[in-house]
C-alpha positions in Angstrom: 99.2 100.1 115.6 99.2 102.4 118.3 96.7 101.9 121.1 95.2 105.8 122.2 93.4 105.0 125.4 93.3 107.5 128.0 93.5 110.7 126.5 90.7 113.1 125.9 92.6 115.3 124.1 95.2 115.0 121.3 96.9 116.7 118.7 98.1 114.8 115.3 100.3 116.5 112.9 102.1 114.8 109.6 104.8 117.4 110.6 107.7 115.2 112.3 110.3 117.7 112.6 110.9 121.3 112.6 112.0 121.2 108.8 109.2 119.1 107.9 107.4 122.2 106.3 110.0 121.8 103.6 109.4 118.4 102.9 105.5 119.0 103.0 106.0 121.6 99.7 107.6 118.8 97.7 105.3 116.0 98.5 102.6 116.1 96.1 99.3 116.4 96.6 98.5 112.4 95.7 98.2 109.8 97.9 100.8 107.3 97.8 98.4 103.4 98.0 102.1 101.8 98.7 102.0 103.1 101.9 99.4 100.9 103.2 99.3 97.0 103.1 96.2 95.5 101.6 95.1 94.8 105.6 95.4 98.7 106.4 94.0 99.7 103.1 90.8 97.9 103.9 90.6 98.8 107.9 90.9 102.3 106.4 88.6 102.2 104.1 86.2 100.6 106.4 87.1 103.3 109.0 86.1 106.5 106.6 83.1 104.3 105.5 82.0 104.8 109.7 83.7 108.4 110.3 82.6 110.6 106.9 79.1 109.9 107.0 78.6 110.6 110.6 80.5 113.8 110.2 78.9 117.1 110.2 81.3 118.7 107.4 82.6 122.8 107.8 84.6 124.1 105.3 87.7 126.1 107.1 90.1 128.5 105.9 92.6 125.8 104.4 90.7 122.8 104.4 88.1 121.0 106.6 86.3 120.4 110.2 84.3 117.1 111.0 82.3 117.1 113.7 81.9 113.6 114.9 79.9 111.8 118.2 82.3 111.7 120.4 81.9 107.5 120.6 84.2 107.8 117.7 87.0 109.3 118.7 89.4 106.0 118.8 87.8 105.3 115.8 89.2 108.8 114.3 92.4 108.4 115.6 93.0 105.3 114.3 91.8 106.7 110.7 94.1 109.2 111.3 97.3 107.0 111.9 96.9 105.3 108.0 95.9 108.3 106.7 99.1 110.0 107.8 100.7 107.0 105.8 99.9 107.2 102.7 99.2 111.3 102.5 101.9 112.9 104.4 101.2 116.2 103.3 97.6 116.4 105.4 97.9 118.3 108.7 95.6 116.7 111.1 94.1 117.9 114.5 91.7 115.9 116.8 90.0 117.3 119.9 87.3 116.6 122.0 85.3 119.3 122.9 84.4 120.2 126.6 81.2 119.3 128.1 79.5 119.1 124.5 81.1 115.4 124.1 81.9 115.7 120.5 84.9 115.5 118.7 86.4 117.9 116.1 89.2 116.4 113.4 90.5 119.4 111.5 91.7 118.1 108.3 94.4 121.0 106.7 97.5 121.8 104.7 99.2 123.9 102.3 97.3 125.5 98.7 95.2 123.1 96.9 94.8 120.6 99.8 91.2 121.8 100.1 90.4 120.9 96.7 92.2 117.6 96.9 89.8 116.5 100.4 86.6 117.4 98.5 87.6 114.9 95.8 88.9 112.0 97.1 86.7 112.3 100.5 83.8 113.6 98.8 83.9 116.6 101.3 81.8 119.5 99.8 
């Protein structure tokens, strides 16, 4: 797993290459549990169990915005790595904001993505 110490800011994206955006339109909307080993799955799980309730949830144009103390930032990050595993269709955006100390995870995509975070995260 990739260590991200040292940076304040950073963007995350399931987008890999410029023709990714094709790709994204045929993966479907599911997640894909094979993705993850039954270590990961747990850590995940774990992970959202510390992240979602500390979150304060927005609803955004095509998906979601969690505001989160900003002591869980690597703790975000981290979430974010599996998560772009086993649901490659999520666009993802983490940032700390200035001076406030918080951090913002943006979690987005394509048509029906909203729907699909307010059921499996429980995000209404």
């Amino acid at each position: 797993m990739k260590h991200l110490v040292g940076r304040r800011e950073l963007i995350l994206t399931s987008a890999l290459a410029a023709g990714a955006s094709t790709l994204s339109a045929e993966t479907p909307l599911a997640c894909n549990l094979k993705a993850l080993t039954p270590e990961e799955r747990k850590a995940h799980k774990q992970r959202g169990e510390r992240l979602f309730p500390a979150a304060k949830v927005a609803l955004i144009a095509s998906g979601y915005s969690l505001e989160l103390p900003a002591a869980l930032w690597l703790e975000a990050a981290q979430w974010v790595e599996l998560e772009r595993k086993c649901c490659p269709f999520l666009q993802f955006q983490l940032e700390s904001e200035a001076e406030s100390g918080t951090v913002v995870l943006r979690l987005t995509g394509r048509p029906g993505v909203k729907e699909f975070l307010a059921e499996e995260l429980k995000l209404k």
